[in-house]
Short mmCIF file of the C-alpha atoms (twelve columns), coordinates in Angstrom:
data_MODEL
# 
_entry.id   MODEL 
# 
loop_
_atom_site.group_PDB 
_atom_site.id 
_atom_site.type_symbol 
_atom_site.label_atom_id 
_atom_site.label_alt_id 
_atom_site.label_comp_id 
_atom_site.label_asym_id 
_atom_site.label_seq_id 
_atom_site.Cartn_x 
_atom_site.Cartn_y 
_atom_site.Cartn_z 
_atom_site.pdbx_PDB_model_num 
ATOM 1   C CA . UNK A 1   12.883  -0.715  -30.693 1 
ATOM 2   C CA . UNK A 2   11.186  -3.770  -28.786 1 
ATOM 3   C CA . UNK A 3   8.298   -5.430  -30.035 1 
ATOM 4   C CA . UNK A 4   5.487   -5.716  -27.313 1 
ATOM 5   C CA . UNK A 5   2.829   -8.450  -28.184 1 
ATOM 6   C CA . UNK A 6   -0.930  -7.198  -26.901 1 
ATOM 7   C CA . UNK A 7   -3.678  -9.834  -26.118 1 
ATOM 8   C CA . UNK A 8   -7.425  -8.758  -24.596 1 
ATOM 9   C CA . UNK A 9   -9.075  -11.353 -23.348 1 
ATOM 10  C CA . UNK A 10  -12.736 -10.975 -21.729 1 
ATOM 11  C CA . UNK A 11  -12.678 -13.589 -19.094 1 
ATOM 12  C CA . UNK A 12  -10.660 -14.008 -16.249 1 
ATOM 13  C CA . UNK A 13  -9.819  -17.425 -16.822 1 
ATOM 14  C CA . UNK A 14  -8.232  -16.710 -20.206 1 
ATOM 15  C CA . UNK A 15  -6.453  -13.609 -18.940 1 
ATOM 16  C CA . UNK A 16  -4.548  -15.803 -16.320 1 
ATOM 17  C CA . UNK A 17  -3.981  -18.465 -18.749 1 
ATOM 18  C CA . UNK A 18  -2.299  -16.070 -21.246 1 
ATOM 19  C CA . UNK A 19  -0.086  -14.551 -18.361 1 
ATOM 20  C CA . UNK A 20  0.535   -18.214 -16.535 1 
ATOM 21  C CA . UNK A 21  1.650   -20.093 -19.578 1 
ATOM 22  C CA . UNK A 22  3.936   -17.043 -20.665 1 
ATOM 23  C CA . UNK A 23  7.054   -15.879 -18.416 1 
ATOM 24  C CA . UNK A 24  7.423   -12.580 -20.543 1 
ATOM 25  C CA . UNK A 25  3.770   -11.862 -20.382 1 
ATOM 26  C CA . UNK A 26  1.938   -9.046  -17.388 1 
ATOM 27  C CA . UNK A 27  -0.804  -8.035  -16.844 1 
ATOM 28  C CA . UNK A 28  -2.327  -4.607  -17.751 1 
ATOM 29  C CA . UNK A 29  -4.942  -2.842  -15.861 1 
ATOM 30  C CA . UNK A 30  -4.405  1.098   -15.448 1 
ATOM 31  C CA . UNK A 31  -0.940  0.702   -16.589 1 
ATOM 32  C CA . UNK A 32  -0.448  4.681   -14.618 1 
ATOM 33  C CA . UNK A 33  2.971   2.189   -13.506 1 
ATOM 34  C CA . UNK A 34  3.674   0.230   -16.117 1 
ATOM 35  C CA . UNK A 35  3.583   2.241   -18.964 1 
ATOM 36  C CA . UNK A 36  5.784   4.366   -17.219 1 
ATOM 37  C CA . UNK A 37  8.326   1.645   -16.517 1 
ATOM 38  C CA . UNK A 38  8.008   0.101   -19.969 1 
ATOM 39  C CA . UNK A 39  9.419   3.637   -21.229 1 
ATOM 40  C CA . UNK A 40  12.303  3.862   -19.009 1 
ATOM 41  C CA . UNK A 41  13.367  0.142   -19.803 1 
ATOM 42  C CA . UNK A 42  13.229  -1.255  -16.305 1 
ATOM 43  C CA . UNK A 43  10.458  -3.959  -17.176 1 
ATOM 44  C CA . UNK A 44  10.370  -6.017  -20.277 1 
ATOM 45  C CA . UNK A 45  7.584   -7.649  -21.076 1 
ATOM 46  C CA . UNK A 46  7.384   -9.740  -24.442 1 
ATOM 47  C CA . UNK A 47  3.152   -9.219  -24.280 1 
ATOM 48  C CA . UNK A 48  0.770   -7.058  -22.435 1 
ATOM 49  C CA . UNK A 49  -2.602  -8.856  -21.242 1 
ATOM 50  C CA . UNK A 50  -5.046  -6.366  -20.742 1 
ATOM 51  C CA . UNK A 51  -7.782  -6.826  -18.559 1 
ATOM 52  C CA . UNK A 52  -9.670  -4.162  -18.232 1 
ATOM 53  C CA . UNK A 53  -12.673 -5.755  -19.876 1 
ATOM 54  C CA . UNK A 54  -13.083 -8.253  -17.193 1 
ATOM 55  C CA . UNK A 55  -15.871 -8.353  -15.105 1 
ATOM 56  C CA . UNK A 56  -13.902 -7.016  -11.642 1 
ATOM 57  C CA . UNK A 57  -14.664 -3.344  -11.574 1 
ATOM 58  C CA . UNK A 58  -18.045 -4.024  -8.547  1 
ATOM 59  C CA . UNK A 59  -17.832 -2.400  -4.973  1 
ATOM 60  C CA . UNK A 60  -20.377 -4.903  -2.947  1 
ATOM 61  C CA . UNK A 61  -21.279 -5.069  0.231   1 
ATOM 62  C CA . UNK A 62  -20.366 -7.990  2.917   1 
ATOM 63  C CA . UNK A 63  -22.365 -9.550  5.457   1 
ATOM 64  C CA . UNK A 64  -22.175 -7.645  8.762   1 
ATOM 65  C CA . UNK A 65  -20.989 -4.215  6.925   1 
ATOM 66  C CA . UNK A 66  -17.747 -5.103  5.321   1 
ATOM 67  C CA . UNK A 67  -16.876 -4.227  1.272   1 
ATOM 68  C CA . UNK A 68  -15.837 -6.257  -1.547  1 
ATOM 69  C CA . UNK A 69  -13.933 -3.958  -3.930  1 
ATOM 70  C CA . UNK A 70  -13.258 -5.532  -7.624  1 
ATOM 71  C CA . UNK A 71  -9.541  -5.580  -8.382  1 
ATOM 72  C CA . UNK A 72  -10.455 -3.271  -11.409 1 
ATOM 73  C CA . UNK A 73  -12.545 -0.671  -9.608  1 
ATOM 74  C CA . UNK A 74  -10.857 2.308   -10.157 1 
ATOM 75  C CA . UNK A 75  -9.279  4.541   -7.329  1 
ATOM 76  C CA . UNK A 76  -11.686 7.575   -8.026  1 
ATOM 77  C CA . UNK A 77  -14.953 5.101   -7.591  1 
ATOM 78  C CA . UNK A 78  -14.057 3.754   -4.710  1 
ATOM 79  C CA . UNK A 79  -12.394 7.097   -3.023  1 
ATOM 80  C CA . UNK A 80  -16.429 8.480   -3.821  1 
ATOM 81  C CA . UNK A 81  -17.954 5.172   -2.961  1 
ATOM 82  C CA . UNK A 82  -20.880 6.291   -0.168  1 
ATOM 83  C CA . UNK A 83  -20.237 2.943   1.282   1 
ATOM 84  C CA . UNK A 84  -16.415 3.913   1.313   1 
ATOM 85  C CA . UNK A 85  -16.586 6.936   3.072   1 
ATOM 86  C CA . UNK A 86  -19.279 6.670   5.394   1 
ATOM 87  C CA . UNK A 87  -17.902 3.477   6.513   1 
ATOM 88  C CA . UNK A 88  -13.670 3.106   6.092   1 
ATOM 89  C CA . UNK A 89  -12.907 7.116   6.015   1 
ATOM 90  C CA . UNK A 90  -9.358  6.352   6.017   1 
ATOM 91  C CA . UNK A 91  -9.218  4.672   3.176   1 
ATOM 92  C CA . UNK A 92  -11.240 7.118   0.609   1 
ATOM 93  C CA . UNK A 93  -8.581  9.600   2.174   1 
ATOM 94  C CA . UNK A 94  -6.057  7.951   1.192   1 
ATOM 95  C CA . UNK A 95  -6.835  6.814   -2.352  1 
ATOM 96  C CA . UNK A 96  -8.037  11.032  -2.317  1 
ATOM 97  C CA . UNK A 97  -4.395  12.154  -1.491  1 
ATOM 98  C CA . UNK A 98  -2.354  9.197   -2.950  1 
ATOM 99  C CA . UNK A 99  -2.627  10.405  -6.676  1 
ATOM 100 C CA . UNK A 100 -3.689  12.790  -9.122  1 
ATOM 101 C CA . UNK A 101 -6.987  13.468  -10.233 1 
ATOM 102 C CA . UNK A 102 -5.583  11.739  -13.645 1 
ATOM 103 C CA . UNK A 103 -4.389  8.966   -12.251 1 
ATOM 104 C CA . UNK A 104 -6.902  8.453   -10.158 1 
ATOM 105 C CA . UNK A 105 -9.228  7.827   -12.901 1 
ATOM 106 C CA . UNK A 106 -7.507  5.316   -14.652 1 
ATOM 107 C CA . UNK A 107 -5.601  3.701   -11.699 1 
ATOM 108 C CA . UNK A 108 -7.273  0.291   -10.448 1 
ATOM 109 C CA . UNK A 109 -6.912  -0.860  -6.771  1 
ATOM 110 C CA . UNK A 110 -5.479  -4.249  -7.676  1 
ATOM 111 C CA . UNK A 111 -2.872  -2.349  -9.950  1 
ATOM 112 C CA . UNK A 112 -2.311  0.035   -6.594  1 
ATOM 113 C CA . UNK A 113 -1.213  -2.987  -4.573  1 
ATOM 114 C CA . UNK A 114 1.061   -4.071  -7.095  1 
ATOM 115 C CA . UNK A 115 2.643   -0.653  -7.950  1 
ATOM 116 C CA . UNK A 116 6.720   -0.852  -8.389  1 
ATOM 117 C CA . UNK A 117 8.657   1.223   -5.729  1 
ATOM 118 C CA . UNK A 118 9.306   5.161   -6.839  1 
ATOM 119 C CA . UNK A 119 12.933  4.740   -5.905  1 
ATOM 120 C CA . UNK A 120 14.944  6.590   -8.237  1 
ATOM 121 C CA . UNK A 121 17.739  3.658   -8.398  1 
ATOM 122 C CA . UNK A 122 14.933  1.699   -9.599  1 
ATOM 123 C CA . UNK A 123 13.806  3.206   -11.938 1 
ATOM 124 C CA . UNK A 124 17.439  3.788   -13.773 1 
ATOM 125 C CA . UNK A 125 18.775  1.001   -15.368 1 
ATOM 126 C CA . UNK A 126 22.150  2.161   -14.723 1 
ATOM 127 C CA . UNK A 127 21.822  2.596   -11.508 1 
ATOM 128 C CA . UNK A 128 22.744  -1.030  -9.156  1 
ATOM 129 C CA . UNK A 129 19.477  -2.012  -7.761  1 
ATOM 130 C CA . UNK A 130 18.576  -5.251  -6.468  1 
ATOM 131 C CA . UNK A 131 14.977  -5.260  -6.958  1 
ATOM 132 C CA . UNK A 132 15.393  -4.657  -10.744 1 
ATOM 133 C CA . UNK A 133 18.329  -6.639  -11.221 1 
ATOM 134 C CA . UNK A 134 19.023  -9.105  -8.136  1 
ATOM 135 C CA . UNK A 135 22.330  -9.523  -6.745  1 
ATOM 136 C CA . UNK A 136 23.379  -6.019  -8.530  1 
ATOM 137 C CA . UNK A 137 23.521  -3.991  -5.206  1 
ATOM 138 C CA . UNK A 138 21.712  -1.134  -3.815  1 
ATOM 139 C CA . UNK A 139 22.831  2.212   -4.304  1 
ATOM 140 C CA . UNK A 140 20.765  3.778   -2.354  1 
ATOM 141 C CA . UNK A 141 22.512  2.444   0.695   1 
ATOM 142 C CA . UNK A 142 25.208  5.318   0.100   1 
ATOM 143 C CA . UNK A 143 23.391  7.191   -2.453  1 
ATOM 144 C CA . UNK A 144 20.228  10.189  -2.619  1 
ATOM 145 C CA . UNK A 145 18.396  8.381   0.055   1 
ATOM 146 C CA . UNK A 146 15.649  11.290  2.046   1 
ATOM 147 C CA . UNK A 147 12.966  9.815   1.204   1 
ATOM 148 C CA . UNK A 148 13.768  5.650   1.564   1 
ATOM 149 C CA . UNK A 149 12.543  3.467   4.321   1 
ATOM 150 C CA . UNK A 150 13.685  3.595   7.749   1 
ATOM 151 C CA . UNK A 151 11.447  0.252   9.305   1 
ATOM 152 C CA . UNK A 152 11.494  -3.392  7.528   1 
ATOM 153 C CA . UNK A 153 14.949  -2.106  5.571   1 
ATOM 154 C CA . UNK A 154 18.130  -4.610  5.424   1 
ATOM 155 C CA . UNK A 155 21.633  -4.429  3.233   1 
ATOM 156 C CA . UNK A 156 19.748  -5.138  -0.203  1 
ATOM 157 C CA . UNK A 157 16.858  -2.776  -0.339  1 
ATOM 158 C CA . UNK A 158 15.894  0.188   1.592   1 
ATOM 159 C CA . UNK A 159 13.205  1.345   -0.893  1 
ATOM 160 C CA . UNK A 160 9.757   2.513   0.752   1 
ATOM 161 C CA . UNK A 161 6.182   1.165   -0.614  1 
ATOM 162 C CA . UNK A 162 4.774   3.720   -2.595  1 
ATOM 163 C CA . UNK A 163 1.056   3.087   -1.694  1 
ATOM 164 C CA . UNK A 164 -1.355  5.101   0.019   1 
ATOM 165 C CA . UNK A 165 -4.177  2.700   0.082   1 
ATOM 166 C CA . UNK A 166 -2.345  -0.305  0.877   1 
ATOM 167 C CA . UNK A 167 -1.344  1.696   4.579   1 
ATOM 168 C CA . UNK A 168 -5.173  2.069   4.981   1 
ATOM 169 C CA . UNK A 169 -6.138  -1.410  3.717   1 
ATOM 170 C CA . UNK A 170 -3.160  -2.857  6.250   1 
ATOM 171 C CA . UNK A 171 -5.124  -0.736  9.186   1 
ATOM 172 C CA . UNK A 172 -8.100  -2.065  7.905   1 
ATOM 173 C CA . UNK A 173 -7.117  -6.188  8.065   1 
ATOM 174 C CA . UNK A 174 -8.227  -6.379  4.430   1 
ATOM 175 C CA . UNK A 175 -7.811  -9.063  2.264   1 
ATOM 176 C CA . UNK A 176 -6.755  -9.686  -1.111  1 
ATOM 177 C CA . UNK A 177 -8.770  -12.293 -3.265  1 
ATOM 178 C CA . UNK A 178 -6.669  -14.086 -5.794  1 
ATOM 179 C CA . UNK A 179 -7.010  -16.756 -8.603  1 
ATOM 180 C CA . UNK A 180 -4.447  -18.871 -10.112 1 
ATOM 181 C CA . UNK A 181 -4.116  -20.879 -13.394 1 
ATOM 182 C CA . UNK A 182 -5.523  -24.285 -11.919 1 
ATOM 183 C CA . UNK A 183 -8.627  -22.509 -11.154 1 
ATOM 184 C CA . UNK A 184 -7.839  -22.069 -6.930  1 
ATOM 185 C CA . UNK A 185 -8.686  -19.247 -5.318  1 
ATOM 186 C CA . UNK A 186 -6.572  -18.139 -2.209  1 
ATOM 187 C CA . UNK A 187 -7.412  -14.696 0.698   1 
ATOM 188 C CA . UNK A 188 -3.809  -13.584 1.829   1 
ATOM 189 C CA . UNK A 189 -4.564  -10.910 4.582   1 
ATOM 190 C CA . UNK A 190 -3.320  -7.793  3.180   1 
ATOM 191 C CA . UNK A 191 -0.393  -7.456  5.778   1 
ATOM 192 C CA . UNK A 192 1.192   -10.990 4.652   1 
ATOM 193 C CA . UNK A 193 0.618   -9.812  0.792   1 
ATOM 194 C CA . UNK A 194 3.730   -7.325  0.916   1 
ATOM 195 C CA . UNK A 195 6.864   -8.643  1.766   1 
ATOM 196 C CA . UNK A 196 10.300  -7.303  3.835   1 
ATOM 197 C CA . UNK A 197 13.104  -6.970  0.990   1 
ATOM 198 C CA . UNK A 198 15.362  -9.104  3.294   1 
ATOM 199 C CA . UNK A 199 17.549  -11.015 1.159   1 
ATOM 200 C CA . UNK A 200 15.567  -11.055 -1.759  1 
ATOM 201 C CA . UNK A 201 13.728  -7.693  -2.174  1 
ATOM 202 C CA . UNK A 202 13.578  -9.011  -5.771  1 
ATOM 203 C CA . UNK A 203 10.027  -10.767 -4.766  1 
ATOM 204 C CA . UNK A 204 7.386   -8.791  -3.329  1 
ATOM 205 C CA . UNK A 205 4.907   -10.604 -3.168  1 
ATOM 206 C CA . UNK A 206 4.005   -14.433 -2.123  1 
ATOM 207 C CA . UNK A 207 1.981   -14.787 -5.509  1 
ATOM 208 C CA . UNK A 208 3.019   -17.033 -8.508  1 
ATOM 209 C CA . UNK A 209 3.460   -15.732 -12.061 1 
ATOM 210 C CA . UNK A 210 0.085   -15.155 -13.863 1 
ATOM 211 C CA . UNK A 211 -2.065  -15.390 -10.173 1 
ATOM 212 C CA . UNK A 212 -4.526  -12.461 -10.894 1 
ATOM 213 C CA . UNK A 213 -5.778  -9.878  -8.101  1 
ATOM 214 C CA . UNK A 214 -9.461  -10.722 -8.203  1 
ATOM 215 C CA . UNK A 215 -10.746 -8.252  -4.640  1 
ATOM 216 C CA . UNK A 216 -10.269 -6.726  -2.184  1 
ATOM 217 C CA . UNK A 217 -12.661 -7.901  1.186   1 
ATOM 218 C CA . UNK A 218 -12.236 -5.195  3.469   1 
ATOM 219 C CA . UNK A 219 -14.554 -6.331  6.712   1 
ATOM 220 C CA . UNK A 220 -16.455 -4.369  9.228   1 
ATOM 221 C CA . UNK A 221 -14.742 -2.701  11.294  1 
ATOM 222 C CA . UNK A 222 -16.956 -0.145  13.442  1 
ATOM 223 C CA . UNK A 223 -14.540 1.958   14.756  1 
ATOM 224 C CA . UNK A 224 -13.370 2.752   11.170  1 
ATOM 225 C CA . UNK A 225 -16.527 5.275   10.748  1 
ATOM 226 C CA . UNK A 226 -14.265 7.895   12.855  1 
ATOM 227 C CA . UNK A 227 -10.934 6.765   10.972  1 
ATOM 228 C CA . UNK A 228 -8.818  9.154   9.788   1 
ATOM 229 C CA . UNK A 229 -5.707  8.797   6.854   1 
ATOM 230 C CA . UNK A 230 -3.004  11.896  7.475   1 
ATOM 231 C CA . UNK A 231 -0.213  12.175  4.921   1 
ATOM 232 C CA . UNK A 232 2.583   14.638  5.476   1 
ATOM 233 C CA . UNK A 233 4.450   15.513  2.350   1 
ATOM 234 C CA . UNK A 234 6.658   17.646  0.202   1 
ATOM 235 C CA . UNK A 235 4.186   19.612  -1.285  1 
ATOM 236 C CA . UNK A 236 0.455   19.958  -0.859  1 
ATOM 237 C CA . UNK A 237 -0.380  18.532  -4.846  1 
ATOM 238 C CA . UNK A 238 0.454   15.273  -5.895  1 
ATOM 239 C CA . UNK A 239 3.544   13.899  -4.185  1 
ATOM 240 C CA . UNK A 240 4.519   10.669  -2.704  1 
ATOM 241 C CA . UNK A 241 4.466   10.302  1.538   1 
ATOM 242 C CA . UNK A 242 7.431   11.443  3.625   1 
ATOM 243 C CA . UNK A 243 5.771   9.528   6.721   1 
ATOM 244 C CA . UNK A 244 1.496   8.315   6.674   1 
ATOM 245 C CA . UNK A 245 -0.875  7.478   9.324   1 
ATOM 246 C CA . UNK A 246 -3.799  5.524   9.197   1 
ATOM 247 C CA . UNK A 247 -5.810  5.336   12.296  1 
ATOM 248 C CA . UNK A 248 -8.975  4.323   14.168  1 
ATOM 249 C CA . UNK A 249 -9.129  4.575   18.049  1 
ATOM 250 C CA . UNK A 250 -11.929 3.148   20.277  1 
ATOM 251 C CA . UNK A 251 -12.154 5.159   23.237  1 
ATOM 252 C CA . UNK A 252 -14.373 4.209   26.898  1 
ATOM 253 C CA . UNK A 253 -14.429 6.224   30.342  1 
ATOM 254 C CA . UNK A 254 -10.863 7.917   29.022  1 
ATOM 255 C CA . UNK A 255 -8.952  4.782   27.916  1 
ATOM 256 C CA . UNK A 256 -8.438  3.065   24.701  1 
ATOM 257 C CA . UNK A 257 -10.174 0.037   24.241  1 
ATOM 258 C CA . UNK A 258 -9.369  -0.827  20.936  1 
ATOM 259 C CA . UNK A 259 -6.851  0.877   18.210  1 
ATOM 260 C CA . UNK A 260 -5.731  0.507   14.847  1 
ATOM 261 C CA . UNK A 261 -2.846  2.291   13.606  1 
ATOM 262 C CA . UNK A 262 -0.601  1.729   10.334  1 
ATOM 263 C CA . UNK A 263 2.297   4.136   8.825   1 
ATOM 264 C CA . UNK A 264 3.599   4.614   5.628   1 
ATOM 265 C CA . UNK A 265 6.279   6.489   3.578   1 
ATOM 266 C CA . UNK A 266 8.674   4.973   5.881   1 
ATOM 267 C CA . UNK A 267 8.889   1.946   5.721   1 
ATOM 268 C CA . UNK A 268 9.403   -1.173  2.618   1 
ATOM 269 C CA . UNK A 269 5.875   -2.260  2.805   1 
ATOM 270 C CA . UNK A 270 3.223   -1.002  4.718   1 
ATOM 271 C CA . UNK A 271 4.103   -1.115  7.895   1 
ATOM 272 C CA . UNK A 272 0.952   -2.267  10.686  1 
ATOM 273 C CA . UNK A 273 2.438   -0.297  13.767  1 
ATOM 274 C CA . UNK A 274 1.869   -3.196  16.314  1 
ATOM 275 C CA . UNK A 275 4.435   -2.543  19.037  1 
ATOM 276 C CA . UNK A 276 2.480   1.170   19.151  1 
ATOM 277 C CA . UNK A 277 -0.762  -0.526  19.052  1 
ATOM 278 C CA . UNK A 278 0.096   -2.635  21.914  1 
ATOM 279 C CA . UNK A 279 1.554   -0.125  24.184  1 
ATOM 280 C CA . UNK A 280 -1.783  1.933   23.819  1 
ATOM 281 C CA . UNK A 281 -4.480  -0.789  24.828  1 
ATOM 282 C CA . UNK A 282 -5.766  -0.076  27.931  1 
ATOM 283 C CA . UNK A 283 -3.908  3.042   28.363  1 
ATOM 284 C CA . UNK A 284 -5.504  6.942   28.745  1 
ATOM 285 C CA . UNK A 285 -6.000  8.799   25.650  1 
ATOM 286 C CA . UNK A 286 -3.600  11.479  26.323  1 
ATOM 287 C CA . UNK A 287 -0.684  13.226  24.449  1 
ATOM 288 C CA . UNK A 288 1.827   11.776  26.827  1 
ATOM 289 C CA . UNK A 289 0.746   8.258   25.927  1 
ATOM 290 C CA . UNK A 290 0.816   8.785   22.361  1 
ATOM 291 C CA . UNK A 291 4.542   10.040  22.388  1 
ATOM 292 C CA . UNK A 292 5.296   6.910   24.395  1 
ATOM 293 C CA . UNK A 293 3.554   4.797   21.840  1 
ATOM 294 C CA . UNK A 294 5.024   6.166   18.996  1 
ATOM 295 C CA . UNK A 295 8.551   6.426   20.478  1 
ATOM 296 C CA . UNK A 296 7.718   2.747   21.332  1 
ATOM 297 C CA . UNK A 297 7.327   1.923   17.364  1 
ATOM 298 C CA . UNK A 298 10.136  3.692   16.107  1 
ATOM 299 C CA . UNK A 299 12.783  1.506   18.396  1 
ATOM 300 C CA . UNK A 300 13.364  -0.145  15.399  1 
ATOM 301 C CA . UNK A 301 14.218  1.952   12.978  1 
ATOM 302 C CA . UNK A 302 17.380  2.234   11.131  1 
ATOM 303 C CA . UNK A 303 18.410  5.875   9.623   1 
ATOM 304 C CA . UNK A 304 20.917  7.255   7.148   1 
ATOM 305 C CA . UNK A 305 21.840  10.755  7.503   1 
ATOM 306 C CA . UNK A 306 19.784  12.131  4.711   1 
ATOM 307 C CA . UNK A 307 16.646  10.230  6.098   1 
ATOM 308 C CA . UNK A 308 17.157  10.788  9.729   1 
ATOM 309 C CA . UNK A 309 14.581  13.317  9.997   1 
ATOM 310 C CA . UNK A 310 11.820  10.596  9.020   1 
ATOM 311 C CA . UNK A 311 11.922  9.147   12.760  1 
ATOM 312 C CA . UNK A 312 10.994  12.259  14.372  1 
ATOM 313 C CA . UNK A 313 8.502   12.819  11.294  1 
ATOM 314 C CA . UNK A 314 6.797   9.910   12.015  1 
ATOM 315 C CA . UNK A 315 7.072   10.115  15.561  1 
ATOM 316 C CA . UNK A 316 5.372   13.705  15.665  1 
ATOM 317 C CA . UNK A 317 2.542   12.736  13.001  1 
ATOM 318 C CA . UNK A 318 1.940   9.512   14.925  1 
ATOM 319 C CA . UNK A 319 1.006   11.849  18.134  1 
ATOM 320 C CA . UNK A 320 -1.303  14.140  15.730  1 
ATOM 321 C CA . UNK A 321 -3.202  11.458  13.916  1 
ATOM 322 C CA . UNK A 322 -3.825  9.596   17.436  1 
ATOM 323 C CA . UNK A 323 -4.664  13.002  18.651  1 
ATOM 324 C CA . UNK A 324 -7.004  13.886  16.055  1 
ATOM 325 C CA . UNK A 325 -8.887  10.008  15.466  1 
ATOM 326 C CA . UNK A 326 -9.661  10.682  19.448  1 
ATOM 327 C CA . UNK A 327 -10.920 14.373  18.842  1 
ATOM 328 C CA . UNK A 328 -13.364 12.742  16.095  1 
ATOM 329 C CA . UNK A 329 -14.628 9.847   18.175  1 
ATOM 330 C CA . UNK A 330 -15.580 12.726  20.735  1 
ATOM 331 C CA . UNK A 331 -17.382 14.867  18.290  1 
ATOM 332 C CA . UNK A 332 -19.547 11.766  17.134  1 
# 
């Protein structure tokens, strides 16, 4: 048995101080994904910094309409947040289907952004994986693969982001508020925050050791008020995406003005569907177009033969999300 030291400081300073100066020390906010990987032995901490009593829990408001969610807010608060879904549908959709009630309730957003990947490989320390163990190999590449990435994959990882949110957030151009040991602060736009495994899928994020989540700015974005987040899945309870959409769509005299569109479940990070988002400016809101688009987005993608379904997944609930954002901007 490992001994796990446990610190709780109450200010954030301290709390990235005791992570910073400490390589075997995390933080600990919901810990819904670290507890869990702490008892399969993929992560080894020497201490747990818990910061839950910090002072990062607040949903505020931005000039002009935008939201400033705390990194501690909890997924449940801010999926119920008026402000949330009157204003950013899509996301209180999202946080709504991406976890249990449970979960939910003890989950924080920062601790969402960071979640590990729910590759099985991963998560089984016998198993090669080169986000656990760099260098070790991938065995997904030729292993139980249906429901890895088929976008932003290469040789060493082909593990998909597990987030719901994040997909939403990416749509969204949010940003995520940090603070680091010296006392800086730095905003990383939410796409640039998750990384493409490329050759080191080890590092997922462009954040030192001990840097600390402190928000989430998510600005206003009036189109958003008609967003929509659809998630196709296994099963209708709890269950991780098989392909995501997150979408807004301006539409004037029949053509689209201005769209936002971001997938998820197939891709390593959150994947901002730009190619699709291009093609569709200036074009008629029609089914046609939409298959065009979405065909358009999926050039790209790179299938195994237990995950080959995913491009025509994506490709069909692409088409219906588009469909149904324009069907709700008509309504309003």
């Amino acid at each position: 048995m490992r001994s796990i030291a446990y610190a709780r400081p109450t200010d954030v300073r301290g709390a990235i101080t005791a992570v910073a100066s400490d390589p075997g020390s995390s933080f600990l906010a919901g810990g819904t994904t670290e507890v869990d990987l702490l008892r399969l032995d993929v992560v080894w901490p020497n201490r747990l910094v818990d910061i839950n009593r910090l002072p990062l829990a607040g949903i505020d408001d931005l000039p002009g309409g935008g939201l400033r969610i705390g990194a501690l807010a909890r997924m449940s608060d801010v999926a119920q947040a008026p402000a949330v879904v009157d204003r950013f549908p899509m996301l209180s959709q999202a946080l709504l289907l991406g976890a249990s009630a449970q979960l939910r309730h003890m989950a924080s957003m920062g601790g969402n952004l960071m979640q590990k990947v729910r590759c099985s490989y991963f998560r089984d320390p016998g198993s090669a994986c080169n986000k656990r163990v760099p260098g070790s190999g991938c065995a997904a590449l030729e292993g139980v693969n249906r429901g890895h990435a088929i976008l932003g994959t290469s040789e060493h990882c082909i593990a998909t982001h597990p987030s719901d949110a994040a997909v939403a957030l990416v749509a969204l151009d949010a940003v995520v508020r940090t603070q680091r040991a010296d006392g800086s602060t730095r905003a990383l736009p939410v796409d640039d925050f998750f990384l493409l495994p490329g050759d080191t899928p080890h590092r997922e994020h462009p954040i030192e050791h001990g840097e600390l989540i402190t928000a989430i700015d998510v600005p206003a974005t009036p189109m958003a008020r008609r967003s929509l987040y659809l998630k196709v899945r296994d099963r209708e309870s709890y269950e991780f995406a098989l392909a995501s959409v997150a979408v807004a769509v301006d539409v004037h005299a029949g053509a689209i003005s201005e769209v936002r569109l971001a997938l998820g479940g197939v891709a390593t990070k959150p994947w901002r569907a730009r190619r699709a988002e291009g093609f569709l400016t200036g074009r008629a809101a029609e089914h046609d177009v939409f298959a065009q688009a979405a065909a358009e987005e999926l050039t790209g993608a790179r299938t195994r033969p237990l995950n080959d379904f995913k491009a025509e997944l994506a490709r069909r609930s692409m088409v219906r999300a588009l469909e149904a954002a324009v069907a709700r901007g008509d309504a309003a």
